[in-house]
C-alpha positions as CSV (number, residue, x, y, z in Angstrom):
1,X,123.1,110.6,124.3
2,X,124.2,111.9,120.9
3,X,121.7,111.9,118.0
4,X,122.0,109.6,115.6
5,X,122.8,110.5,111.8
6,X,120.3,108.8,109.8
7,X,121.5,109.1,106.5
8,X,119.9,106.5,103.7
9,X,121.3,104.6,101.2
10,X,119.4,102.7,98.9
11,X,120.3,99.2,98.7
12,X,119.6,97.0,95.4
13,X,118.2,99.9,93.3
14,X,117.1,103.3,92.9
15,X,113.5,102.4,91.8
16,X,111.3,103.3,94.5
17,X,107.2,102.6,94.3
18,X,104.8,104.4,95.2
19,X,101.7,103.1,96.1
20,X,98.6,105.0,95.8
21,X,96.6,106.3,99.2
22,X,93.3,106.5,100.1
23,X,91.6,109.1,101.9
24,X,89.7,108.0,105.4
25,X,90.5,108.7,109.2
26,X,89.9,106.2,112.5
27,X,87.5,108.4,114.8
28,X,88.4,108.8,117.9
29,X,87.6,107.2,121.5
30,X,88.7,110.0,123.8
31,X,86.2,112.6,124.8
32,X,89.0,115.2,124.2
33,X,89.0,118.7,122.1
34,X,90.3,119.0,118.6
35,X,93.2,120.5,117.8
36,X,91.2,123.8,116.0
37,X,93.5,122.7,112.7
38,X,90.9,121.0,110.4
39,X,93.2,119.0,108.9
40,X,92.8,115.4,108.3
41,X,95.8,114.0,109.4
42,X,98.1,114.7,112.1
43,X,97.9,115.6,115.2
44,X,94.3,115.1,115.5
45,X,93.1,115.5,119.0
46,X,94.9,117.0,121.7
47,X,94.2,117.2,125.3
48,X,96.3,119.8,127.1
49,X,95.3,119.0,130.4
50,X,95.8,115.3,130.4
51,X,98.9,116.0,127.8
52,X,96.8,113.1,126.1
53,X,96.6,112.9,122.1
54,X,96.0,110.8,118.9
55,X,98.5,111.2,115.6
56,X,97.2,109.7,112.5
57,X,99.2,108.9,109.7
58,X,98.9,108.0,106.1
59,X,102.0,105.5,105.8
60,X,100.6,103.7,103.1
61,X,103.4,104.6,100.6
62,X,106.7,102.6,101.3
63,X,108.8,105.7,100.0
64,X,107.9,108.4,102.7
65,X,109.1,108.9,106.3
66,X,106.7,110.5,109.0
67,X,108.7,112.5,111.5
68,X,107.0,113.3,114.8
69,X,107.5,116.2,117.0
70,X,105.4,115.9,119.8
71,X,106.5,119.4,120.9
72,X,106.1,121.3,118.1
73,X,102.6,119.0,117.3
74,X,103.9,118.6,113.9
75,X,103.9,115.8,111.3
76,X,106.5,116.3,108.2
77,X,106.1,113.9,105.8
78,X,109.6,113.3,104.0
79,X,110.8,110.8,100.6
80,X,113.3,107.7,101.7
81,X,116.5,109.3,100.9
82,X,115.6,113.1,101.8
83,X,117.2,115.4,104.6
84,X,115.3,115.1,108.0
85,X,113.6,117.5,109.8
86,X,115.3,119.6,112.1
87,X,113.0,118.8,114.9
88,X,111.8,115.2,115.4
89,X,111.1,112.9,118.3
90,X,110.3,109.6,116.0
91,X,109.4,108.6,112.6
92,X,107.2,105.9,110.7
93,X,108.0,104.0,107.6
94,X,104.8,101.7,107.1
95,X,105.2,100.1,110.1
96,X,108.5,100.5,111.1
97,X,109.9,103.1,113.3
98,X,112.9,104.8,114.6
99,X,113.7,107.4,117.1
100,X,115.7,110.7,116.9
101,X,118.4,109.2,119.2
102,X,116.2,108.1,121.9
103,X,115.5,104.9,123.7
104,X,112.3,102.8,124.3
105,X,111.0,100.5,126.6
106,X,108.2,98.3,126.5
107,X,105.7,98.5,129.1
108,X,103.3,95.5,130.6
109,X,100.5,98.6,131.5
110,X,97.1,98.8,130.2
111,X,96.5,102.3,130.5
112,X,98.7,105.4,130.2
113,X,97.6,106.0,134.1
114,X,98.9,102.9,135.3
115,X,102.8,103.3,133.5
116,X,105.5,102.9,135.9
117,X,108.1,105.5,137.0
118,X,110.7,105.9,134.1
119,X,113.6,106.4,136.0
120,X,112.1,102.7,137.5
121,X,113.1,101.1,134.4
122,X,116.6,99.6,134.3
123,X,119.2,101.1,132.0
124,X,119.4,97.7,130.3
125,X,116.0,97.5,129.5
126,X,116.2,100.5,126.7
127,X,116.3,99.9,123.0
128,X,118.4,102.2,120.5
129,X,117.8,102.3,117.4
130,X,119.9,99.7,115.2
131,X,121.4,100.3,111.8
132,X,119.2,97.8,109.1
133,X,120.0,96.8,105.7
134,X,116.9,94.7,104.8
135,X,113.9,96.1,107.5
136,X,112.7,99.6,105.5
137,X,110.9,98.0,102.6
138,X,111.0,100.4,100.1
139,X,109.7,98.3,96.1
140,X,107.7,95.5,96.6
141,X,106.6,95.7,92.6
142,X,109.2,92.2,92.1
143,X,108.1,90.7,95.1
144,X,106.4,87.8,93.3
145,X,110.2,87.1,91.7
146,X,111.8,87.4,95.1
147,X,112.8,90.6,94.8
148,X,112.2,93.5,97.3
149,X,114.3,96.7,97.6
150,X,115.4,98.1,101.0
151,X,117.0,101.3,102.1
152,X,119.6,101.2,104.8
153,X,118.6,103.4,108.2
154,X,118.3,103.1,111.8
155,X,115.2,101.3,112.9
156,X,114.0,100.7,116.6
157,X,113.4,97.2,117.0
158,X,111.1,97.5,120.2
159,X,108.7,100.3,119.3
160,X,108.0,98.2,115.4
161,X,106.9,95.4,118.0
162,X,103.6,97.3,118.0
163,X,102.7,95.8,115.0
164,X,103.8,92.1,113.8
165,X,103.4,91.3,110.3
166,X,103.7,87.7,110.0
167,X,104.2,86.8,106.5
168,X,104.6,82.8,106.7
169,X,101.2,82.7,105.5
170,X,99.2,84.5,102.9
171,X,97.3,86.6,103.2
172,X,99.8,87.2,106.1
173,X,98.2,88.3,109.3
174,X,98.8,91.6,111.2
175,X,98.7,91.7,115.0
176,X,98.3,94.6,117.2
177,X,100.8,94.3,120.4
178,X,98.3,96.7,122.2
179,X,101.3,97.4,124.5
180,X,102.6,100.9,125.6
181,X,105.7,101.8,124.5
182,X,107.9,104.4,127.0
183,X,109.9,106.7,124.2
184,X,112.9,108.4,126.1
185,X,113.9,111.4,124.3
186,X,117.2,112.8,123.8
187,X,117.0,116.0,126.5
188,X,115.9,113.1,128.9
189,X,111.9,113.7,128.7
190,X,109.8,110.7,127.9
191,X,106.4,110.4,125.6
192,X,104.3,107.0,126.0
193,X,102.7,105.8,122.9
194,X,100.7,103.0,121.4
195,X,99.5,101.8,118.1
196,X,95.4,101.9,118.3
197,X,95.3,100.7,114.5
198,X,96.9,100.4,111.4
199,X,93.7,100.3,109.6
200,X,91.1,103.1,107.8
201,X,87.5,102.9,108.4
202,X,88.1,101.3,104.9
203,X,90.1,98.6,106.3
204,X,93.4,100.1,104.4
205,X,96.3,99.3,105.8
206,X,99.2,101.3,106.3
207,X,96.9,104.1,107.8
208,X,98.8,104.4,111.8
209,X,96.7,105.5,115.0
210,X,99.0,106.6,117.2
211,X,97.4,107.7,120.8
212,X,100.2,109.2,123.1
213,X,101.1,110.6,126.2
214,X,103.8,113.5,126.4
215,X,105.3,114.6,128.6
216,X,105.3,111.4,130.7
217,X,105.7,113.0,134.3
C-alpha cells in the first residue's frame, strides 16, 4: 500500500487558536519499567518483553499534530500546516487520528492477550484513512456565532471511534469506546492500541493515554 500524502490546507481562514495547556500526566496501571527518559510526555512506560507500552500526549491545542513512531519510541509534535515527520506510524489531532498509510480494524477483545490473529481479519474489514474537509477542528474562538475553522487532511474514521464526542447536548458528553484498535502498518506489521483516557489527573481534556501493543505477533 502506498503512503498517503497528507498535505493540509486550511479551509475558511488562516487564523488558527491556540489554546493554552496544562501540565499533569495519568499514572500508570501496568507494573512495567520506565523508559529511563524522564520526560513527561511520550513514550512513558515501555515493556520490552511484553512489547507492552503507554504514550501520553498533550493534544490539548487544536493546531498541533502528534506523530507516533512506535519504532523509533518517538513523539514529534508538529503545527497544522507543517511538513510531517519522516518516520510515523499514526498521528493525533485532539481526538482525531490518522495513520501513515495504514489500515485499522476494530477489535471486540478485552485484553491485548485475547486479540485475534490479524491475518484472521477480512480484507474488507480495514479502514484507510479518508480525505476530510470539516473533521480537524482547528479555531473554535467563533464557535458561539457558528463559525468553526477546519483544515483539510486524511483522518481515520475507525481508530477516532475511540473517543465519541457527542455535542447534541451541552456540556456535550465524551465517551470512551474502551475497544482495541488493530493498526496495520504499511511494511505489513501491526501495533494494537487503545485510548485509556483523554483526561489529566486534573480532569483536562485533550490530554490522550494511549496503552499499546507493537509488534502484534
Amino acid at each position: 500500500m502506498n503512503c498517503k500524502q497528507a498535505g493540509l490546507f486550511l479551509s475558511g481562514a488562516s487564523l488558527l487558536l491556540s489554546l493554552p495547556a496544562c501540565n499533569g500526566i495519568f499514572e500508570g496501571i501496568y507494573d512495567m519499567s520506565t523508559s529511563g527518559t524522564g520526560n513527561e510526555y511520550g513514550f512513558i512506560l515501555i515493556d520490552e518483553g511484553t512489547r507492552m507500552g503507554r504514550i501520553y500526549i498533550d493534544a490539548t491545542d487544536y493546531t498541533e499534530w502528534h506523530y507516533v513512531d512506535l519504532q523509533g519510541k518517538q513523539v514529534t509534535t508538529t503545527h497544522v500546516g507543517d511538513a510531517t515527520p519522516e518516520t510515523w506510524d499514526f498521528a493525533v489531532h485532539r481526538y482525531d487520528t490518522k495513520t501513515n498509510g495504514g489500515t485499522v480494524w476494530e477489535s471486540q477483545a478485552g485484553s491485548f492477550d485475547a486479540l485475534p490473529a490479524p491475518e484472521s481479519v477480512s480484507e474488507e474489514q480495514w479502514t484507510e484513512d479518508e480525505w476530510t474537509t470539516d473533521r480537524i477542528t482547528i479555531d473554535m474562538s467563533q464557535m458561539i456565532d457558528g463559525i468553526i475553522l477546519y483544515a483539510e487532511d486524511y483522518w481515520n474514521p475507525t481508530l477516532s471511534r475511540w473517543l465519541n464526542v457527542d455535542t447534541s447536548t451541552m456540556p456535550p458528553i465524551y465517551t470512551l469506546s474502551g475497544k482495541i484498535y488493530l493498526l496495520r502498518l504499511k511494511d505489513g506489521t501491526c501495533a494494537a492500541l487503545r485510548l485509556a483516557n483523554f483526561m489529566n489527573d486534573a480532569a483536562v481534556k485533550g490530554y490522550m493515554t494511549i496503552d499499546y501493543l507493537y509488534p502484534v505477533e
